[in-house]
C-alpha positions in Angstrom: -148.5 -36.9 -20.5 -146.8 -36.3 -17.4 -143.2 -37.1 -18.6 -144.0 -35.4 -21.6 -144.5 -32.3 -19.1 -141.1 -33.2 -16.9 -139.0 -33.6 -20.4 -140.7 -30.2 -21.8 -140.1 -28.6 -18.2 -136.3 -29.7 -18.5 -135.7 -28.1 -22.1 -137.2 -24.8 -20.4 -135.6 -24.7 -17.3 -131.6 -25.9 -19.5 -132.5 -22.8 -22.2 -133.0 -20.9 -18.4 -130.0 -21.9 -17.4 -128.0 -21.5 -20.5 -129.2 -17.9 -21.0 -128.4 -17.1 -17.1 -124.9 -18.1 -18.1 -124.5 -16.4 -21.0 -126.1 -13.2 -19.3 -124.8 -13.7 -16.2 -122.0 -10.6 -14.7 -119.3 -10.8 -12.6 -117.3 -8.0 -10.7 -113.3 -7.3 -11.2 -111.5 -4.0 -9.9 -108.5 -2.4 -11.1 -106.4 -0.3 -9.2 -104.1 2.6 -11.3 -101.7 4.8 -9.5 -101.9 7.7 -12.0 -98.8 9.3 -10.1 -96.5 6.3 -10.2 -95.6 5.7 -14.0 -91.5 6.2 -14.2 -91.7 3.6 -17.7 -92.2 4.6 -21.1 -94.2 1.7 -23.7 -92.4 2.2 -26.5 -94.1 2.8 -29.8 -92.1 0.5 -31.4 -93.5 -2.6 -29.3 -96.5 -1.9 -32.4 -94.3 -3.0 -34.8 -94.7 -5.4 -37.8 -93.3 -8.4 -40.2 -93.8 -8.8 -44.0 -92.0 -11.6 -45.5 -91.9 -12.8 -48.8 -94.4 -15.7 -48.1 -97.3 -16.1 -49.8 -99.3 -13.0 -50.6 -97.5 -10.7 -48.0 -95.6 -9.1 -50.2 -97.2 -10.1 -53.9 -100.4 -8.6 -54.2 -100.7 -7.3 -50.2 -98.4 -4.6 -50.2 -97.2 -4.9 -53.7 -98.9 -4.8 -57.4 -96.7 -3.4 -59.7 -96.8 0.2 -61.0 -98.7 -0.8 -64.3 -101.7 -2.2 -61.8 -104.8 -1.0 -62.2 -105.3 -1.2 -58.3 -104.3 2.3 -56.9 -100.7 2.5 -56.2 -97.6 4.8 -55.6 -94.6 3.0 -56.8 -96.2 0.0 -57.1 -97.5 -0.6 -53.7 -101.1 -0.1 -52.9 -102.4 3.0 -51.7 -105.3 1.9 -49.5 -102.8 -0.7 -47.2 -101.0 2.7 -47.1 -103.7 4.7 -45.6 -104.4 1.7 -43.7 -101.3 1.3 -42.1 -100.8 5.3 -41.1 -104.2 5.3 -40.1 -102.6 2.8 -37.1 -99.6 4.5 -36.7 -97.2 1.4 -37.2 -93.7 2.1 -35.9 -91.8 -0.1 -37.9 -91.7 -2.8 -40.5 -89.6 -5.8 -40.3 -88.3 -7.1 -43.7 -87.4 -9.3 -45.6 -88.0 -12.3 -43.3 -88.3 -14.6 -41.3 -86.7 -17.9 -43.1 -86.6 -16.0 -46.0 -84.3 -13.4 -45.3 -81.2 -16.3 -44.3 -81.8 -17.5 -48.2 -82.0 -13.7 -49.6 -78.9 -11.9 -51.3 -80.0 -8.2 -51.5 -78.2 -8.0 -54.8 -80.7 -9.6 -56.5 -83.4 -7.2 -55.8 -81.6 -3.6 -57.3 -81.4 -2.4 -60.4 -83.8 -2.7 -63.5 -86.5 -5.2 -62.9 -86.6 -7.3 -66.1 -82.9 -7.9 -65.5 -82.9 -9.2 -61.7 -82.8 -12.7 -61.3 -85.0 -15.1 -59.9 -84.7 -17.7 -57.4 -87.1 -20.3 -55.6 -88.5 -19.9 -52.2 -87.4 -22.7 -50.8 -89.5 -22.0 -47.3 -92.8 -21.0 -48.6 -94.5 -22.9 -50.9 -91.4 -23.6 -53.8 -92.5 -20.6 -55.7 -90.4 -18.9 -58.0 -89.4 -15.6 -56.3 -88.6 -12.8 -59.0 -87.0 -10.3 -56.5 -89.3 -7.5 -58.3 -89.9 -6.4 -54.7 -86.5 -5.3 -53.4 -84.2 -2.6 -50.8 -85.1 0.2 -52.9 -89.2 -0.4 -53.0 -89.1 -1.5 -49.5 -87.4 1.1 -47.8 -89.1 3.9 -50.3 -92.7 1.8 -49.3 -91.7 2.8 -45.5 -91.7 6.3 -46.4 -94.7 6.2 -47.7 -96.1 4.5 -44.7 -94.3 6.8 -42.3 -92.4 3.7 -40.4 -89.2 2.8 -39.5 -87.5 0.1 -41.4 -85.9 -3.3 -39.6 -83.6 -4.6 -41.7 -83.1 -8.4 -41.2 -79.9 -9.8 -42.7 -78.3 -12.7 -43.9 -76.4 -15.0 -41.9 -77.3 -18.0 -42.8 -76.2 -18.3 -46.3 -74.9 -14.5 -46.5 -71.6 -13.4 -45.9 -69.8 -10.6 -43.6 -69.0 -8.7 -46.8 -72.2 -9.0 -48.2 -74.0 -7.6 -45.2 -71.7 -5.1 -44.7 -72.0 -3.9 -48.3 -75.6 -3.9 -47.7 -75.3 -1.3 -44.8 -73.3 1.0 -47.0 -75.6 0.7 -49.6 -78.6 1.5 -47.8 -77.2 4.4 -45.2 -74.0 5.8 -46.7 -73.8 9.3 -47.5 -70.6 10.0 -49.4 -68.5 8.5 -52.2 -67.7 4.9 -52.4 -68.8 1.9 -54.8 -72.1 1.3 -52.8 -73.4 5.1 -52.6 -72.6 5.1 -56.5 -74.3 2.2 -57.2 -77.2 3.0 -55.5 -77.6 6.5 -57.0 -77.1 4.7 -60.3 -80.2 2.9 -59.4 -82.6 5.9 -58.6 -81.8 6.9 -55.2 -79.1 9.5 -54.3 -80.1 10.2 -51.0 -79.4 7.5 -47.9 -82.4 6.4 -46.0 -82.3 5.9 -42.8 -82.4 2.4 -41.6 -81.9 2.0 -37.2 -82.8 -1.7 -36.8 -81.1 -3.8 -38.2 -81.1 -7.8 -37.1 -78.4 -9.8 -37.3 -79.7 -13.3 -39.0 -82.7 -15.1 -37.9 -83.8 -17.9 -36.4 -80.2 -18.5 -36.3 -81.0 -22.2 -34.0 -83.2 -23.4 -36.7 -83.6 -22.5 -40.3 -81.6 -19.9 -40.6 -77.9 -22.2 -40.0 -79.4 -24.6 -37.1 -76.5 -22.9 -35.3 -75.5 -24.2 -31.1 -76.1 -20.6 -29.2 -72.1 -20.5 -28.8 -71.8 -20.7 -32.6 -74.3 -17.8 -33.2 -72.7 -16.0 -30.6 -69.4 -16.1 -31.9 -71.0 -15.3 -35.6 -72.6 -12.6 -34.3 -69.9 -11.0 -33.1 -68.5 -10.8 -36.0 -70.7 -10.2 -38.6 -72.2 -6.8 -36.6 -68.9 -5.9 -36.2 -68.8 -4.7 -39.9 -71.9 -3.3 -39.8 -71.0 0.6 -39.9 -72.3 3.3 -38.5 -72.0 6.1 -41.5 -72.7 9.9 -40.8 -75.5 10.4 -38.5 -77.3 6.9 -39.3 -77.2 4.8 -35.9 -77.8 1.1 -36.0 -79.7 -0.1 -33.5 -78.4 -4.0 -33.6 -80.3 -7.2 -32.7 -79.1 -10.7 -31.9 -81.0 -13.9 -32.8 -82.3 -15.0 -29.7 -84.5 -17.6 -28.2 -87.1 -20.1 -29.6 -90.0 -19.9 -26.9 -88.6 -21.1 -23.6 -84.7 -22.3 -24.9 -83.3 -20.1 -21.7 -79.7 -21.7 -22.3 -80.1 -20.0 -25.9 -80.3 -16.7 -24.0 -77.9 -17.4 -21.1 -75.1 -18.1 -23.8 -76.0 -14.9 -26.1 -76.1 -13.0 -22.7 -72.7 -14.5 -21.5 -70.9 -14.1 -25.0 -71.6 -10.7 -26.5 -71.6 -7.7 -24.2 -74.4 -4.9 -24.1 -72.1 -2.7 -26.4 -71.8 -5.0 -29.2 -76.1 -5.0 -29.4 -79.4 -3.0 -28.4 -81.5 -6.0 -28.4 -81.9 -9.7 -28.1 -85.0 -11.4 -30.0 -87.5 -14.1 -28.4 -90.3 -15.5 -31.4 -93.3 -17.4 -29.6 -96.5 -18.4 -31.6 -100.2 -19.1 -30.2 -101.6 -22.3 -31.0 -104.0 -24.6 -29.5 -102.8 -28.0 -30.3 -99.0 -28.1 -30.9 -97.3 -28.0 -34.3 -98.9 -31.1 -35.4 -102.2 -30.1 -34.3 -103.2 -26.4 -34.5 -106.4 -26.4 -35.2 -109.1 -24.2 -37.4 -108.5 -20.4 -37.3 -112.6 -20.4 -36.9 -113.9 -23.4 -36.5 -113.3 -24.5 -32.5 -114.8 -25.5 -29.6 -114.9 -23.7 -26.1 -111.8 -26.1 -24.8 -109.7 -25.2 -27.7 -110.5 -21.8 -26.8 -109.6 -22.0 -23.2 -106.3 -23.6 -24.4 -105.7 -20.7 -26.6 -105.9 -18.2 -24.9 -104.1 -20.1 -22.1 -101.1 -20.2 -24.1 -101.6 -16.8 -25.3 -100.8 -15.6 -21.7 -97.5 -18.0 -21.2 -96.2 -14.9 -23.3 -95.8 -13.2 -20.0 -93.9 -16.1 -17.9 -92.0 -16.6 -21.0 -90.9 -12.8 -20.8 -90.3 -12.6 -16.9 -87.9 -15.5 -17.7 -86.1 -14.2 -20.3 -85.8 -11.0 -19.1 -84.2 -12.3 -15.7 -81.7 -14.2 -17.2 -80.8 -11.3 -19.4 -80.6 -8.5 -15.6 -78.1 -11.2 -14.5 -76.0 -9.8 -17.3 -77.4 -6.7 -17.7 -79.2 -5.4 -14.8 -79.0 -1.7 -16.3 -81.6 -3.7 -18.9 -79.7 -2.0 -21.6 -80.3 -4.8 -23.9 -84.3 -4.5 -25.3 -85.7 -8.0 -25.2 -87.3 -8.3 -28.9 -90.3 -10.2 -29.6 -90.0 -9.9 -33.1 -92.0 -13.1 -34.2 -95.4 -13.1 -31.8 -99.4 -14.0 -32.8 -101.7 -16.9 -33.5 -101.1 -20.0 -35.8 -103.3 -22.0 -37.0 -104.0 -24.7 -40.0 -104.2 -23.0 -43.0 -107.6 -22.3 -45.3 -108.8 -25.4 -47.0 -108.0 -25.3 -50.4 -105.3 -22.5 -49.8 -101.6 -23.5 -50.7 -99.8 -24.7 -47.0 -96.8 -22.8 -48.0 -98.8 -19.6 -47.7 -99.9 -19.7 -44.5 -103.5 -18.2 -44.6 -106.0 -18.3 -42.3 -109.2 -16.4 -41.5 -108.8 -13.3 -37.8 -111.6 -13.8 -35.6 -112.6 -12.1 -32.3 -110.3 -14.4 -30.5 -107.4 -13.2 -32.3 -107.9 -9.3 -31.1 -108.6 -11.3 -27.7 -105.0 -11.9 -28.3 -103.6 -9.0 -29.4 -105.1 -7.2 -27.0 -104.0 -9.5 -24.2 -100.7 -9.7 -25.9 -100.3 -6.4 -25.5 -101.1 -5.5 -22.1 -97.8 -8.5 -21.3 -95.8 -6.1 -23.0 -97.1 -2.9 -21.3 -96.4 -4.9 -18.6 -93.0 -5.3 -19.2 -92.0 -2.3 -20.7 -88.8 -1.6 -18.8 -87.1 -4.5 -20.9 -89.6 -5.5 -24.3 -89.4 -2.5 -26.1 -90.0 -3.7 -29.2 -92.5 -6.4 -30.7 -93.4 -7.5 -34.6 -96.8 -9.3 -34.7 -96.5 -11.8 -37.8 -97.5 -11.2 -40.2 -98.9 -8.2 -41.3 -101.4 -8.6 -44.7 -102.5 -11.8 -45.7 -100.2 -14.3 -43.6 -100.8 -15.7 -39.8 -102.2 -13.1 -37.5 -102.5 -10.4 -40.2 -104.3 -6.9 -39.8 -105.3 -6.6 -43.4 -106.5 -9.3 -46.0 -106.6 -8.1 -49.6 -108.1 -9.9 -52.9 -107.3 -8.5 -55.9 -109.0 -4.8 -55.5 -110.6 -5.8 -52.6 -109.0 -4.6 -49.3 -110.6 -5.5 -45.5 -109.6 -4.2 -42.1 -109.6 -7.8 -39.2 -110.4 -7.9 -35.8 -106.7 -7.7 -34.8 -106.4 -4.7 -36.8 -109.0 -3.0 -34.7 -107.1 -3.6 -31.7 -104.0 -2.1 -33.1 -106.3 1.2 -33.9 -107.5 0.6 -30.2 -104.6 0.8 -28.2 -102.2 3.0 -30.4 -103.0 5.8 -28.1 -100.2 3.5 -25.9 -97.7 4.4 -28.0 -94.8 6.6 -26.3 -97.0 7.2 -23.3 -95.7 6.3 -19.5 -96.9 3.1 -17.9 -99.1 3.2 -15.1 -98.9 0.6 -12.4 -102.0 -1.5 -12.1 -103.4 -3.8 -9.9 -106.1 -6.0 -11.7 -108.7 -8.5 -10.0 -111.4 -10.4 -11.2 -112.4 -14.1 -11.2 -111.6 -16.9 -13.3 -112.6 -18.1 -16.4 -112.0 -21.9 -16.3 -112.9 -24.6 -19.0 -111.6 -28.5 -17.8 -108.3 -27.9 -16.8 -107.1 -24.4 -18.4 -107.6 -21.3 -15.9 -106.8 -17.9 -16.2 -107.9 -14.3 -15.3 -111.2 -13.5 -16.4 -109.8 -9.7 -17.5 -106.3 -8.5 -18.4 -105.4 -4.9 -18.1 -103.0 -2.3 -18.9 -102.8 1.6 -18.3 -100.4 4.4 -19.8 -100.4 8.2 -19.6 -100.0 10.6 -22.3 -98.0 13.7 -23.3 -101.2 15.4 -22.5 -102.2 14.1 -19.4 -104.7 12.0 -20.8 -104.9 8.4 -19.3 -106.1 5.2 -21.1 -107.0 2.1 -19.1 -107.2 -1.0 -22.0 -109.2 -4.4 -20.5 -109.3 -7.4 -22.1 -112.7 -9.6 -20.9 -111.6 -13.2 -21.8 -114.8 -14.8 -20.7 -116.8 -16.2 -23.2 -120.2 -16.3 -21.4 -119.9 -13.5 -18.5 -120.2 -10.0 -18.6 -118.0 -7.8 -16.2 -118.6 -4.7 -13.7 -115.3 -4.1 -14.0 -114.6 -1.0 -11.3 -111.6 1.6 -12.0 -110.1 3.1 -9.0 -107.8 5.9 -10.3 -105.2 7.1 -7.7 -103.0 9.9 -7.1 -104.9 12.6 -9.3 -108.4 13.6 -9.8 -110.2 12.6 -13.0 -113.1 14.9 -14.2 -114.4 13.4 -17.4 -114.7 10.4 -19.9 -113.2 11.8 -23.3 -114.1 8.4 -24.9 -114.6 5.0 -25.4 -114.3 2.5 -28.1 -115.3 -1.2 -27.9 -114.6 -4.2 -29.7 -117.0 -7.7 -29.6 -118.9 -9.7 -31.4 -122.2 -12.1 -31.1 -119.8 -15.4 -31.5 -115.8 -15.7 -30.6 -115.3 -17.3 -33.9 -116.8 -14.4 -36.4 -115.0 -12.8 -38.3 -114.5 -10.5 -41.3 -115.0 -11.7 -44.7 -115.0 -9.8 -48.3 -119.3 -10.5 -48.1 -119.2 -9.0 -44.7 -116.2 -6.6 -44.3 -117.6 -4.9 -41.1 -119.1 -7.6 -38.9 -116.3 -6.9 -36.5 -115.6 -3.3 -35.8 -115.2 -0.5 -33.3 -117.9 0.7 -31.5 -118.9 3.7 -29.0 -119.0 2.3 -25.7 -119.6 5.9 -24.0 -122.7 4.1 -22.9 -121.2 1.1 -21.3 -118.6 3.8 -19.2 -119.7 5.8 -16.0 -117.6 8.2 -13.7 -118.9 8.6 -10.5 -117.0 10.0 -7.0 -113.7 9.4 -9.0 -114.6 5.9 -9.5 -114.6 5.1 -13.4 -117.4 1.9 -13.9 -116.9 0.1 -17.0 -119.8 -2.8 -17.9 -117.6 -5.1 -20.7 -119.9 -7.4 -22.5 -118.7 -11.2 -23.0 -115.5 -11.5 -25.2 -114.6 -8.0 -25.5 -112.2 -5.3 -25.7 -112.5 -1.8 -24.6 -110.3 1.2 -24.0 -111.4 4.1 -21.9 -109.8 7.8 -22.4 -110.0 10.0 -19.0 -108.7 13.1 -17.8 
């Protein structure tokens, strides 16, 4: 009877101890100074990637115009809505690996007649080129975003490219304005980004960075500016940490010949060979996770030192046009697709993402998560009619009040979050003025078992009033959204979690969570 008593005592006082864990809060203190911010976060560090890769294109954005779903043009209207509802800035197209096998010819002029080809990358699919320059760059005006063009280096020629330019932004007479306007479109759109290849060290030529360098050179070279369209170029740049890859690009092609340099780095808890389940995980693979999330921001302060040595004016934009989470795929989706489910701890990195790039605003000013519906990290999942908003999504919608505003220099402390050997900040923060005075603080609490007191000490103006408050969490870090349950993950009020007292804003963050706080 009595070690019945001790072992029944023991469950009590471990279900004691894990809820004082779980329940438990810890302090963390930012400092702001409201009259300090001299940097603007571009809007364009929002940006986006669709690639023609699994069901990014094909039945995410597009569906034909003889679909029953709703559509204008073909492409549906509620990812429309969806996407001006988060104000994306721009849209990068048509890859990825696919764009270095992509001749843009293939894609114009009547659809029954274009021919097909296989996509070699993703999944050996035949690839019918139904979805082409002119339903892209008409689906951006729908959307209200600005296109990024990526071209072909790889496999593509300088003509070809060229010829691609014209046809896209020339307004005037000449054999690709009339071939365009023979194809439904009189008018030029205006296209500013435009990259030069991709992936230009691996599958798009497995080029040496003194090859590329010289290629790029001369490929953007032919890449005209026509009337009052001003291409806004961008070299292939670095794979992770490959800092020779940027040293070389930096040393070879001079800040006039380019506007930006690009740096791709994915999240992943287990290497290439060993990513893991997009839901199913344990705390560790967590930990690591979101420990390698946050090497984003060494990676950056890296890249962007070796670029000042060259460029200390940081003319050159670093581009982190390839960024998010990747994981195994779905069982019993094709692996070519590259599906996988968006939990809480994917807007844990989103948001934390993001506040790296806030953070670094003088030199990132633009950023493509990958990849926007149905592929990697995407905001929007669709299934035939069906249409669901994912966590990451939410956090887009959280912090687009970012865009355009002026960085606020911050000063975060808290403790750490530790499991075995990864460490890291328990919080993350960033903060921005807007146009109208009105100042944002977005905090990231990583921790997966400790609320936070986390205390806002805004300096250098006076701040009368919360103006609101939106919160994102969930009961488990691995729940997600799912066509049963579209809305177990969204924003939330979290006026009652926010308190302004003495000109000290108080903010009490749940476990796992996201908020951003609007004060004036």
């Amino acid at each position: 009877m009595k070690n019945i008593l001790h072992r029944g005592l023991s469950v009590i006082m471990l279900s004691l101890g894990v809820c004082a864990a779980v329940y438990a809060q810890s302090k963390a203190s930012i400092i702001v100074d409201a009259d300090q911010g001299e940097v603007q976060i571009s809007r364009h560090i929002y940006g986006h990637f669709s690639e023609h890769l699994g069901h990014c294109i094909y039945g995410g954005f597009y569906v034909g115009e003889n679909s029953p779903i709703p559509n204008t043009k073909g492409v549906r209207n509620d990812v429309v809505e969806a996407l001006k509802n988060i104000q994306i800035p721009n849209l990068r197209w048509p890859g990825g690996c696919f764009a270095d096998e992509y001749h843009w010819r293939d894609g114009i002029g009547p659809k029954a007649d274009r021919p097909k080809m296989i996509n070699t990358h993703w999944g050996g699919v035949t690839e019918d080129n139904s979805f082409g320059t002119h339903d892209f760059l008409d689906m951006c005006e729908l959307i209200g975003t600005e296109p990024y063009i990526c071209g072909n280096v790889g496999s593509g020629t300088v003509e070809e490219m060229s010829k691609w330019v014209e046809y896209m932004t020339f307004d005037g007479e000449s054999p690709m304005s009339k071939l365009r306007s023979e194809n439904g479109r009189e008018k030029p759109w205006k296209v500013q980004f435009l990259a030069v290849g991709n992936e230009s060290w691996g599958c798009g030529g497995n080029m040496t960075p003194e090859a590329y360098a010289d290629n790029y050179r001369r490929y953007q070279t032919f890449c005209r500016n026509y009337g009052n369209n001003q291409l806004l170029k961008v070299a292939g740049g670095a794979n992770v940490d490959d800092y020779r890859w940027t040293e070389v690009i930096m040393q070879k092609v001079p800040a006039s010949m380019m506007w930006g340099l690009s740096l791709h780095y994915y999240t992943h808890p287990g290497g290439w060979d060993n990513k893991g389940s997009a839901t199913q995980f344990s705390t560790r693979q967590y930990a690591e996770t979101m420990k390698r999330c946050l090497y984003m921001d060494e990676l950056v302060t890296r890249h962007d030192a070796i670029m000042t040595k060259y460029d200390p004016e940081k003319r050159v934009a670093l581009v982190v046009d390839e960024w998010g989470s990747w994981y195994d795929v779905e069982p019993g989706t094709n692996p070519g697709f590259l599906f996988q489910q968006n939990t809480m701890r994917d807007a844990l990195i989103a948001a934390s993402t993001l506040n790296i790039f806030h953070k670094h605003a003088d030199r990132v000013r633009m950023a493509n998560i990958a990849q926007i519906i149905n592929v990697l990290q995407a905001v929007i999942f669709t299934d035939g009619d069906k249409m669901l908003l994912t966590p990451t999504y939410h956090i887009f919608d959280m912090y687009k009040i970012h865009q355009d505003a002026t960085l606020l220099p911050s000063t975060v402390r808290s403790e750490k979050y530790k499991v075995d050997e990864f460490e890291m900040d328990q919080i993350n923060a960033s903060a921005s003025v807007d146009k109208d005075g009105v100042i944002h603080v977005s905090v990231a609490n990583l921790d997966l078992n400790k609320s936070v007191e986390v205390s806002v000490d805004i300096r250098g103006t006076k701040v009368k009033g919360i103006q609101n408050v939106q919160l994102l969490t969930s009961d488990k870090i691995g729940d997600f959204n799912s066509f049963d349950n579209p809305n177990k993950i969204q924003l939330a009020d979290g006026s009652k979690k926010c308190k302004l007292k003495d000109g000290i804003l108080t903010i009490s963050m749940p476990a796992k969570s996201v908020v951003t706080v609007a004060v004036k």
